[in-house]
Biopython code that builds the backbone (N, CA, C, O; Angstrom):
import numpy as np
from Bio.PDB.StructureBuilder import StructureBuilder

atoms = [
    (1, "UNK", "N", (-14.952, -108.818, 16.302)),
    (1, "UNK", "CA", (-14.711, -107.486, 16.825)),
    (1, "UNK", "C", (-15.644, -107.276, 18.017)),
    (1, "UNK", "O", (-16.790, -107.721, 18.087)),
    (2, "UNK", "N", (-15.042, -106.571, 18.916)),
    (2, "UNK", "CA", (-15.797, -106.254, 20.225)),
    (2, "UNK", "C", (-16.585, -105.072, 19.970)),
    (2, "UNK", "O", (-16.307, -104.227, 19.119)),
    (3, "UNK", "N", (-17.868, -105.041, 20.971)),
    (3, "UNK", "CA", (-18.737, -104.296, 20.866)),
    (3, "UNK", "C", (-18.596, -102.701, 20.756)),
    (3, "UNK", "O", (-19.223, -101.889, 20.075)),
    (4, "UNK", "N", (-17.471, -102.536, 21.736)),
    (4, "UNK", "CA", (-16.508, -101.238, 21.469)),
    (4, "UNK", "C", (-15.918, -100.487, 20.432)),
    (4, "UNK", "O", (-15.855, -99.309, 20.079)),
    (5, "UNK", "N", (-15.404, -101.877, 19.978)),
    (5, "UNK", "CA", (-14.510, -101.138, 18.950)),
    (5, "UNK", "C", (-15.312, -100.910, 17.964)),
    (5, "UNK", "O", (-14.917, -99.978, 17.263)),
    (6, "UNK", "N", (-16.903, -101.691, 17.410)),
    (6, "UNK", "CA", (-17.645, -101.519, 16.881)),
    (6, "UNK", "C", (-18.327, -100.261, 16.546)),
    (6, "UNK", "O", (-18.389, -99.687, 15.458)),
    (7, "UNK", "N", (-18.953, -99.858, 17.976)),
    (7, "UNK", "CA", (-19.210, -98.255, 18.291)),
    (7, "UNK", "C", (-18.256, -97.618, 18.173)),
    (7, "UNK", "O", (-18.638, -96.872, 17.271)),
    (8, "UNK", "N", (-16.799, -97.172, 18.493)),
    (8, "UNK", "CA", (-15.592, -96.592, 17.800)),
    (8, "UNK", "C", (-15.710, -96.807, 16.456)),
    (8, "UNK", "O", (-16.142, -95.776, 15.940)),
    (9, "UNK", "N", (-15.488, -97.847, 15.483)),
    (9, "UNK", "CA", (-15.757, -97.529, 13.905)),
    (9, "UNK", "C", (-16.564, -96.526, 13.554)),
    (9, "UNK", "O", (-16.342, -95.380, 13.164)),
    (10, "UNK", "N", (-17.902, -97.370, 13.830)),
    (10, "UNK", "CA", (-19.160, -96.199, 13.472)),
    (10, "UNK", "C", (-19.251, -94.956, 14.063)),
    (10, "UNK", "O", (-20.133, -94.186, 13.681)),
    (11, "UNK", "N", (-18.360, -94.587, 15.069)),
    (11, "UNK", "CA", (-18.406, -93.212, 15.174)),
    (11, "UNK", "C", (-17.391, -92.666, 14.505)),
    (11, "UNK", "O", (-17.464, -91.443, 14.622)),
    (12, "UNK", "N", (-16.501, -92.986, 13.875)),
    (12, "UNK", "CA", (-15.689, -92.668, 13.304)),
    (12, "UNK", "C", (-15.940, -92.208, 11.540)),
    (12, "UNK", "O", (-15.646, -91.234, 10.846)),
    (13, "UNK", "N", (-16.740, -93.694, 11.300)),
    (13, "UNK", "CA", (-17.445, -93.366, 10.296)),
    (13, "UNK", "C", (-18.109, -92.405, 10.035)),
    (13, "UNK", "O", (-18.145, -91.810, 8.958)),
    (14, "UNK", "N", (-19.099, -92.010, 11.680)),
    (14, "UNK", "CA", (-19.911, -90.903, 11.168)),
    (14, "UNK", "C", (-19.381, -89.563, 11.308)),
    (14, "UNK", "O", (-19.903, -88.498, 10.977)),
    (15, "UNK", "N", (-18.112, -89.814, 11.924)),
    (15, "UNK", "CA", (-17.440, -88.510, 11.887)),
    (15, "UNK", "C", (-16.525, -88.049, 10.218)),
    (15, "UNK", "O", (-16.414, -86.928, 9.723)),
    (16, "UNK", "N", (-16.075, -89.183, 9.771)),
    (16, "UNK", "CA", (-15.726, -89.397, 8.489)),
    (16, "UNK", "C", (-16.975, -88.611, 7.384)),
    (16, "UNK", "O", (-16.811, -87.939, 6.365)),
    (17, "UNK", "N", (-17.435, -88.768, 7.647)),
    (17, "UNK", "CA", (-18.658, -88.772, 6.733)),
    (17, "UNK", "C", (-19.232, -87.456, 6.878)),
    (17, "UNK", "O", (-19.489, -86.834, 5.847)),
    (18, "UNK", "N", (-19.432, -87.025, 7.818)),
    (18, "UNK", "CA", (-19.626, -85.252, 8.114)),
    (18, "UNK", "C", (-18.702, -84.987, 8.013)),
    (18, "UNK", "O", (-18.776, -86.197, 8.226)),
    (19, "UNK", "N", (-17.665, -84.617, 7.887)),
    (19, "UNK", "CA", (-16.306, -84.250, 7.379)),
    (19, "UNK", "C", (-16.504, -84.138, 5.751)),
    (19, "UNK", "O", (-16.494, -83.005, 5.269)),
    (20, "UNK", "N", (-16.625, -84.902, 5.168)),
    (20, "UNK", "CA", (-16.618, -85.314, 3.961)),
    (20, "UNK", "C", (-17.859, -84.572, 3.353)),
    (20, "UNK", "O", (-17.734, -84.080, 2.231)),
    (21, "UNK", "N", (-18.888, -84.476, 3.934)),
    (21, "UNK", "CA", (-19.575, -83.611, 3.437)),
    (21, "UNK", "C", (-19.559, -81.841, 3.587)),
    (21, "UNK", "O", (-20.332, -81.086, 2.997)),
    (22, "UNK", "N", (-18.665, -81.510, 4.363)),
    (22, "UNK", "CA", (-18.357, -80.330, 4.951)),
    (22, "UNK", "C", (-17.751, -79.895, 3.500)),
    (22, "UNK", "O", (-18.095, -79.000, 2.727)),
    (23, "UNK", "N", (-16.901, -80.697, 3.442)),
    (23, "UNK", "CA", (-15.522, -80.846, 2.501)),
    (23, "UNK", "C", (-15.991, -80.473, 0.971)),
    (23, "UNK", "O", (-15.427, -79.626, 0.278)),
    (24, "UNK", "N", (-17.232, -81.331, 0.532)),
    (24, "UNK", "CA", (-17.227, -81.242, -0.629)),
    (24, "UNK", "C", (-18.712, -79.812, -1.003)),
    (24, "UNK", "O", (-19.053, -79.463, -2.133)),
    (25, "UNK", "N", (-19.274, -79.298, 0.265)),
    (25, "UNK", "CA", (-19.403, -78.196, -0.020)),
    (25, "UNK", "C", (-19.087, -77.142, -0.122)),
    (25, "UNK", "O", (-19.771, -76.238, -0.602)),
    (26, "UNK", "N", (-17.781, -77.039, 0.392)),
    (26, "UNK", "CA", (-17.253, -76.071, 0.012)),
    (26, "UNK", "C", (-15.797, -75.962, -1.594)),
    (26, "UNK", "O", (-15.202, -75.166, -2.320)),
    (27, "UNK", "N", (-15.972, -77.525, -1.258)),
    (27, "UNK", "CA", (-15.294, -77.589, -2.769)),
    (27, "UNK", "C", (-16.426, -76.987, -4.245)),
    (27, "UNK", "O", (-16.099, -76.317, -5.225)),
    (28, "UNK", "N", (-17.661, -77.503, -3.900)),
    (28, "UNK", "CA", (-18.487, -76.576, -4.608)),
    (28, "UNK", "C", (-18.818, -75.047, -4.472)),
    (28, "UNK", "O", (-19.172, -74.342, -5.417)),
    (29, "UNK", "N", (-18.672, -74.658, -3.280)),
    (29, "UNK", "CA", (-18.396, -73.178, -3.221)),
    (29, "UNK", "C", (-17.376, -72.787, -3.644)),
    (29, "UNK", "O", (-17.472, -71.748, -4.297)),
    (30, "UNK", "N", (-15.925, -73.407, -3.488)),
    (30, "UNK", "CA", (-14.733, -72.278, -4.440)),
    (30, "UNK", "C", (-14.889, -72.905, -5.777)),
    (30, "UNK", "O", (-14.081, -72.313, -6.493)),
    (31, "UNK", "N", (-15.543, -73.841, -6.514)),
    (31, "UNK", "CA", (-15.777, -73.839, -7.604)),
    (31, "UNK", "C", (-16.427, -72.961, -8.584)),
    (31, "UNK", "O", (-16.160, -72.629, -9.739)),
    (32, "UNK", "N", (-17.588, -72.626, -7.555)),
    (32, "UNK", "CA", (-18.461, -71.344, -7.960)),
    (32, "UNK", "C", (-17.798, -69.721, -7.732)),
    (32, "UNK", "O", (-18.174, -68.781, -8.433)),
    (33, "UNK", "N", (-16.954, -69.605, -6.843)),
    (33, "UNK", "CA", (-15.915, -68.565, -6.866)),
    (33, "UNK", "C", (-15.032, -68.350, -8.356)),
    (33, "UNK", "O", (-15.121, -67.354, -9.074)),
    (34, "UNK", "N", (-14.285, -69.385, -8.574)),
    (34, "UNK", "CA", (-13.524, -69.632, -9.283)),
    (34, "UNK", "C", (-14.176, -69.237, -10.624)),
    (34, "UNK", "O", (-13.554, -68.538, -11.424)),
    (35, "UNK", "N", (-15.387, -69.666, -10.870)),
    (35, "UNK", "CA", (-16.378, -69.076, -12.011)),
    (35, "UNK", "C", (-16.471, -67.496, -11.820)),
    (35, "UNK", "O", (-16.152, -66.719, -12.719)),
    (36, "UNK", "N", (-16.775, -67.228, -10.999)),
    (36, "UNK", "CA", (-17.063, -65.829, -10.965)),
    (36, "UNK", "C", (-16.084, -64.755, -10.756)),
    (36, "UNK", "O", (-16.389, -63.564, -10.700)),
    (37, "UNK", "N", (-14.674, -65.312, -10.622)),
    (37, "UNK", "CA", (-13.424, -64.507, -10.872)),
    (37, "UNK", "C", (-13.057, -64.652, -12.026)),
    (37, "UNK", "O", (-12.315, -63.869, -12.620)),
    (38, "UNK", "N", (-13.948, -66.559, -12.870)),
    (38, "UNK", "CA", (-12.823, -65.982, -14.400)),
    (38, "UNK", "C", (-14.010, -64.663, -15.246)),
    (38, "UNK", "O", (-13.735, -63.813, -16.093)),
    (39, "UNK", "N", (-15.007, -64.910, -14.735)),
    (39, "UNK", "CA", (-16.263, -64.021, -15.242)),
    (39, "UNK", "C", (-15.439, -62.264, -15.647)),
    (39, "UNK", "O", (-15.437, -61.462, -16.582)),
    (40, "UNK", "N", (-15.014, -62.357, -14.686)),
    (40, "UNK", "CA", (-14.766, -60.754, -13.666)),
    (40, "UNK", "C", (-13.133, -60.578, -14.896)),
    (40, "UNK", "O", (-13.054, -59.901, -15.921)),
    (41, "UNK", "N", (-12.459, -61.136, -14.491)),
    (41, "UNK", "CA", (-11.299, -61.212, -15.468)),
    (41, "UNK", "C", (-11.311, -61.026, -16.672)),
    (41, "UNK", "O", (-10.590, -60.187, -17.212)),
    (42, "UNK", "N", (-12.610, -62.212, -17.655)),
    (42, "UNK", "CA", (-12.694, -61.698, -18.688)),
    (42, "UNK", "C", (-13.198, -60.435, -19.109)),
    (42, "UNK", "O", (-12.821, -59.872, -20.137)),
    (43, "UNK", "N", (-14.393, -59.808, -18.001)),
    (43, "UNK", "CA", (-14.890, -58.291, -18.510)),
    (43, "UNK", "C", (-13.554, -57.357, -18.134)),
    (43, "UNK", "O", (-13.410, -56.299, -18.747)),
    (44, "UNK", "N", (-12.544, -57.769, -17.084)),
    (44, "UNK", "CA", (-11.482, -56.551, -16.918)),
    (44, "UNK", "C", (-10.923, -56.306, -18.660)),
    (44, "UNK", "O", (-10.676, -55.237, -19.219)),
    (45, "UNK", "N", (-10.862, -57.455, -19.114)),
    (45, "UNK", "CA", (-9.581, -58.097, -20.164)),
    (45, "UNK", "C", (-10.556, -57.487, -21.427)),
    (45, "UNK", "O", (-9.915, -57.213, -22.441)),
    (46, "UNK", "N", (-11.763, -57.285, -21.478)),
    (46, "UNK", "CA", (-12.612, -56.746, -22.652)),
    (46, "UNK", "C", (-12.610, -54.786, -22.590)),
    (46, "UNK", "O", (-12.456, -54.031, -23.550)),
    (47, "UNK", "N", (-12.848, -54.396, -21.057)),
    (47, "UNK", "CA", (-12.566, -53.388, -20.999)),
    (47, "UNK", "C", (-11.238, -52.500, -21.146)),
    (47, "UNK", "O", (-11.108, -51.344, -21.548)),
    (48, "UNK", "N", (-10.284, -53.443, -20.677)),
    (48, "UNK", "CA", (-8.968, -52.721, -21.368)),
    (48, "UNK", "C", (-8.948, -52.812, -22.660)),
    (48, "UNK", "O", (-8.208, -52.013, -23.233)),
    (49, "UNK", "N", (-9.743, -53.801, -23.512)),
    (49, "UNK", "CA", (-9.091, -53.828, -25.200)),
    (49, "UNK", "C", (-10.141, -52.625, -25.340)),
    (49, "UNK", "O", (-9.900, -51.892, -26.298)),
    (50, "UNK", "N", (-11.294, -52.269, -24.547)),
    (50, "UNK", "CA", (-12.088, -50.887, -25.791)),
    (50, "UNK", "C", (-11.198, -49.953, -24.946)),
    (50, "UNK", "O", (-10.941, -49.110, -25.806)),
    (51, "UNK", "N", (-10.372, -49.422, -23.513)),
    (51, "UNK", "CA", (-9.891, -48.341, -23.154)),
    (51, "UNK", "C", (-8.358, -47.976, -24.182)),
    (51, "UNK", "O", (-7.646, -46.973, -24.236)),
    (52, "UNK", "N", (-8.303, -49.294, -24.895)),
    (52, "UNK", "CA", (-6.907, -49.056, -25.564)),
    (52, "UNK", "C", (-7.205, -48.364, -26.818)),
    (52, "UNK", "O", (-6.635, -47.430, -27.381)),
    (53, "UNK", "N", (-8.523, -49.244, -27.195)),
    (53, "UNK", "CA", (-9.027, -48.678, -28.757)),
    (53, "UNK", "C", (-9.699, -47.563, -28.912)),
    (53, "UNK", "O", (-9.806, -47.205, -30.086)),
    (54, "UNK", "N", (-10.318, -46.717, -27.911)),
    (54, "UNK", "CA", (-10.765, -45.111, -26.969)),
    (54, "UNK", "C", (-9.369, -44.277, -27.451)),
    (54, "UNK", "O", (-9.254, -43.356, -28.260)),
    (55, "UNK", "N", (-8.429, -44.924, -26.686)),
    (55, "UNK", "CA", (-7.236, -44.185, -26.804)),
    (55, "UNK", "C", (-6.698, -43.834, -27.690)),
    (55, "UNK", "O", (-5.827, -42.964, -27.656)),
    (56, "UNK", "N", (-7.169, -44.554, -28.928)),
    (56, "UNK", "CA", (-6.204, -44.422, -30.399)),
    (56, "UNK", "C", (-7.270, -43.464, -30.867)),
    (56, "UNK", "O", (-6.680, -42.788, -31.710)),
    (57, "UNK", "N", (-8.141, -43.159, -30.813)),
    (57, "UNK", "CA", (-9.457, -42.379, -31.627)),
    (57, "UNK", "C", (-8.754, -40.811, -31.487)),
    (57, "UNK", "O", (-8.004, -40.485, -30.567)),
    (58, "UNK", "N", (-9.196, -39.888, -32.668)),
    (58, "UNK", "CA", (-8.367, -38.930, -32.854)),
    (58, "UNK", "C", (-9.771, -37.787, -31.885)),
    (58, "UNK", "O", (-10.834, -38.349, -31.623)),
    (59, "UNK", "N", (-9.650, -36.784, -31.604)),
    (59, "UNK", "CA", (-11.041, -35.549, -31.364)),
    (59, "UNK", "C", (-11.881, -35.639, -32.147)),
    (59, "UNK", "O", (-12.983, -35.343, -31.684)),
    (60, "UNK", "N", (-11.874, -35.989, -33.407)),
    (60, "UNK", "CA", (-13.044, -35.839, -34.622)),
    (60, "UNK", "C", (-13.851, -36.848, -34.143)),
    (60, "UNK", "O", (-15.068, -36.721, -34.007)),
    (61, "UNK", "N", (-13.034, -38.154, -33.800)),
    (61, "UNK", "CA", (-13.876, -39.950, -34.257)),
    (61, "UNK", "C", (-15.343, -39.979, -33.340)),
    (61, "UNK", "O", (-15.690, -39.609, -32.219)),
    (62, "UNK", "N", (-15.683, -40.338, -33.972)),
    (62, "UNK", "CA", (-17.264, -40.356, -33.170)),
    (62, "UNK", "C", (-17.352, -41.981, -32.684)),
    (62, "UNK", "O", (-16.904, -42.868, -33.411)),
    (63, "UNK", "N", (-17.875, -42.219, -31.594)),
    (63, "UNK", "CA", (-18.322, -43.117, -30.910)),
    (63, "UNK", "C", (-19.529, -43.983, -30.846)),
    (63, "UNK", "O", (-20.145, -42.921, -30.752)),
    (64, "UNK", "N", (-20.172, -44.608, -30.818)),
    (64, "UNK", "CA", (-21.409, -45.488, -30.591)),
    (64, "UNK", "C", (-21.980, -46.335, -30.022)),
    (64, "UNK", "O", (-21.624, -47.402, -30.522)),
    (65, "UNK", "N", (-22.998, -46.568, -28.891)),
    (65, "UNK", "CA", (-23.200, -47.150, -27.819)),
    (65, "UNK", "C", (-24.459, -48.253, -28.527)),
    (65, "UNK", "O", (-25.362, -47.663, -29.121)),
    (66, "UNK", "N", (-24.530, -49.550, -28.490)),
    (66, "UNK", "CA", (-25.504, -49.767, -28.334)),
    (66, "UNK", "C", (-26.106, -50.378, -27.211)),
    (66, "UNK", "O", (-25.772, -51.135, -26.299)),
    (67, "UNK", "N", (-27.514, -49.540, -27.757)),
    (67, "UNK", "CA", (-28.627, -49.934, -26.502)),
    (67, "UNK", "C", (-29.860, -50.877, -26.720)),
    (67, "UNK", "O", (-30.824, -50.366, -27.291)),
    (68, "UNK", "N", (-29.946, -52.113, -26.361)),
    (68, "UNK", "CA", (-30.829, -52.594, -27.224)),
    (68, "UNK", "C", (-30.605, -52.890, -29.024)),
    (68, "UNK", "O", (-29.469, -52.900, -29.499)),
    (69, "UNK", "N", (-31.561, -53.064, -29.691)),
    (69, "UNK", "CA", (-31.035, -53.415, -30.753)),
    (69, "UNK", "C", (-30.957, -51.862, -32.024)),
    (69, "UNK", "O", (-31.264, -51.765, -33.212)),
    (70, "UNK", "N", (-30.260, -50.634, -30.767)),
    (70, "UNK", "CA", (-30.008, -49.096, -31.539)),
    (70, "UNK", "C", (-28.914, -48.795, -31.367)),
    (70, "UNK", "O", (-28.610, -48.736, -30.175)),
    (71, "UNK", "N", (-28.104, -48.555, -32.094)),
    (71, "UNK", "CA", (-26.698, -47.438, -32.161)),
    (71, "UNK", "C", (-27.071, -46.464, -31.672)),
    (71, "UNK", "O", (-28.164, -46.135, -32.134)),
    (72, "UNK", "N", (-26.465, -45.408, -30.486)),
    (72, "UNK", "CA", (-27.029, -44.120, -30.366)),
    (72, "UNK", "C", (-25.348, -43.597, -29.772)),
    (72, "UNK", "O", (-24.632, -44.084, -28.897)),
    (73, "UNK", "N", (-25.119, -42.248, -30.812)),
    (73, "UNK", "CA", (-23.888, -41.170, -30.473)),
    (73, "UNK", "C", (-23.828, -41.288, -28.857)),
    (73, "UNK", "O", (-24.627, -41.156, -27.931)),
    (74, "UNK", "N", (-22.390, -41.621, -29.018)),
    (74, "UNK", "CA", (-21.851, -41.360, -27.400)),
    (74, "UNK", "C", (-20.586, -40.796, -27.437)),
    (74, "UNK", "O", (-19.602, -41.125, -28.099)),
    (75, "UNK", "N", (-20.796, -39.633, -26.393)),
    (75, "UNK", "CA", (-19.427, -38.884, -25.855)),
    (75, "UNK", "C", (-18.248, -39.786, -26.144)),
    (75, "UNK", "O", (-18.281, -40.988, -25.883)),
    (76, "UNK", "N", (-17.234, -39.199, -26.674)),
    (76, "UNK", "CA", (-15.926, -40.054, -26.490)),
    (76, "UNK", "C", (-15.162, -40.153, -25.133)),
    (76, "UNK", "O", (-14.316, -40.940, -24.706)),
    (77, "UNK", "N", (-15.986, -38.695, -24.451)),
    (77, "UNK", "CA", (-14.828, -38.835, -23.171)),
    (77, "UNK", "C", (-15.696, -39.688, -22.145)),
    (77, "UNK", "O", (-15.159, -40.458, -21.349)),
    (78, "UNK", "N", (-17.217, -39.483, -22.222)),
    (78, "UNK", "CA", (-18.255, -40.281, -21.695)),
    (78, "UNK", "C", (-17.544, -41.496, -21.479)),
    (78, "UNK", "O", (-16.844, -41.767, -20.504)),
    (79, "UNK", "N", (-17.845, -42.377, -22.720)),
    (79, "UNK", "CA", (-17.162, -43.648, -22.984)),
    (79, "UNK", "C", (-15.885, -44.074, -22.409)),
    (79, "UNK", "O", (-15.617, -45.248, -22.150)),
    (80, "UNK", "N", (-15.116, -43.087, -22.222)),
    (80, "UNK", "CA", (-13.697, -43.553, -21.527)),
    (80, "UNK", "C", (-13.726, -43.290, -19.993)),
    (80, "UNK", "O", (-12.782, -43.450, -19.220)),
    (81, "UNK", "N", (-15.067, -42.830, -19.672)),
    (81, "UNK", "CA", (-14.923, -42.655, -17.960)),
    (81, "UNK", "C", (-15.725, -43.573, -17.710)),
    (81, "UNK", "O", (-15.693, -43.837, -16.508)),
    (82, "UNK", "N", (-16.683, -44.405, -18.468)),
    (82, "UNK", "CA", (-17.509, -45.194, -18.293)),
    (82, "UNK", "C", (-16.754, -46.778, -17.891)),
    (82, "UNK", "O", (-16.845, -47.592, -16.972)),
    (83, "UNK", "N", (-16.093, -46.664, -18.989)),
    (83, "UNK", "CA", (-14.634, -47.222, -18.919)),
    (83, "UNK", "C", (-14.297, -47.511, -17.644)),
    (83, "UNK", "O", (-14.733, -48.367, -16.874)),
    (84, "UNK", "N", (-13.002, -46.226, -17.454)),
    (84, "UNK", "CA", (-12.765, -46.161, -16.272)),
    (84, "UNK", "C", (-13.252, -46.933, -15.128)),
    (84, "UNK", "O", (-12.585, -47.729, -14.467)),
    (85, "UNK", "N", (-14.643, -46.579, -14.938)),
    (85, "UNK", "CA", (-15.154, -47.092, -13.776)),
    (85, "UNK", "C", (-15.244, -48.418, -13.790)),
    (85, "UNK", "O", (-15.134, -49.017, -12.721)),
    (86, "UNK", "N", (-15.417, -48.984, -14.753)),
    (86, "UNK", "CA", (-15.530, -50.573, -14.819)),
    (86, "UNK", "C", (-14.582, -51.066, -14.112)),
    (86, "UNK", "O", (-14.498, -51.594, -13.003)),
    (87, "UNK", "N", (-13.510, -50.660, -15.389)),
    (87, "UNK", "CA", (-12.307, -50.709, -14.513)),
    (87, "UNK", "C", (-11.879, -51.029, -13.240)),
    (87, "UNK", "O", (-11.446, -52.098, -12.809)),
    (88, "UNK", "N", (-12.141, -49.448, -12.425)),
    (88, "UNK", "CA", (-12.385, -49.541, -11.125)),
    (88, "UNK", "C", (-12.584, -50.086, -10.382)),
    (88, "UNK", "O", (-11.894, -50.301, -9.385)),
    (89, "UNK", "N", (-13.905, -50.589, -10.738)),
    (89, "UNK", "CA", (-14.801, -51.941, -9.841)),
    (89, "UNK", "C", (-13.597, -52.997, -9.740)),
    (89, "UNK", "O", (-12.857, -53.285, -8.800)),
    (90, "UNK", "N", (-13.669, -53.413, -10.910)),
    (90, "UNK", "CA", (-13.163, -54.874, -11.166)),
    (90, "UNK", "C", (-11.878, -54.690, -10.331)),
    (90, "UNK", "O", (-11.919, -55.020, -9.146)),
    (91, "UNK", "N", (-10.688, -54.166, -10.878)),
    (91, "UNK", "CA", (-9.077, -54.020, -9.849)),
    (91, "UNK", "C", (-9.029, -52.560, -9.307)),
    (91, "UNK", "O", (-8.370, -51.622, -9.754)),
    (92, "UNK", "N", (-9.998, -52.584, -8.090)),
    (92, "UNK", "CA", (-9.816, -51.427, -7.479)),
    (92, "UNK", "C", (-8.076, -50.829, -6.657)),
    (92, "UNK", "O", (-7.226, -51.705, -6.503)),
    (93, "UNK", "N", (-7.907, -50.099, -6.436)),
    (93, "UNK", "CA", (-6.843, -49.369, -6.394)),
    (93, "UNK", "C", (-6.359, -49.973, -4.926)),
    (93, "UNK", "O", (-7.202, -50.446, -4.164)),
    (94, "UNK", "N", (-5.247, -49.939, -4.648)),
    (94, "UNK", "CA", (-4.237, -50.823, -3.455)),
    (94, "UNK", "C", (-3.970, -49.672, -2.694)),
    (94, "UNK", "O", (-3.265, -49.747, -1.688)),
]
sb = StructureBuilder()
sb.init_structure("model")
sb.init_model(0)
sb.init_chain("A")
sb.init_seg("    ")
for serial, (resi, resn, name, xyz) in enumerate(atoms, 1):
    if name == "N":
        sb.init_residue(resn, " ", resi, " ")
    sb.init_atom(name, np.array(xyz, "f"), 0.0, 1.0, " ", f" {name:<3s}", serial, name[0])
structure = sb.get_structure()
């Protein structure tokens, strides 16, 4: 092989090769996306099952938050705007 085409490989190579590393950082960045949307999904998917189970509670049913390792009385309507907002965050409005 001629001296040319030599320097053509290896620049090619080294263009190959920064490419390739471009490539696989950002394959690790939407990997780490991809984590943090199923993150986000599962808290949407937890907050609709307590806004459903909010919903079935009659005016009497009393509620309970814990904080730390305490149960402490919480508003029922509290709880469902608290809700709400989660909500919110997560699939904000179009």
């Amino acid at each position: 092989m001629s001296a040319i085409n030599k320097e053509y490989a290896n620049g090619l190579a080294g263009a190959v090769d920064a490419d390739l590393t471009v490539f696989r950082g950002m394959q690790t960045k939407l990997q780490g996306m991809r984590e943090q949307q199923q993150a986000l999904m599962q808290q949407a998917n937890e907050n609709e099952m307590v806004k459903t189970e909010l919903g079935l509670l009659d005016d009497k049913a009393q509620v309970f938050k814990l904080v730390g390792p305490v149960l402490m009385k919480h508003e029922t309507d509290e709880a469902m705007s608290t809700v709400d907002m989660r909500l919110e965050k997560v699939r904000p409005s179009k």
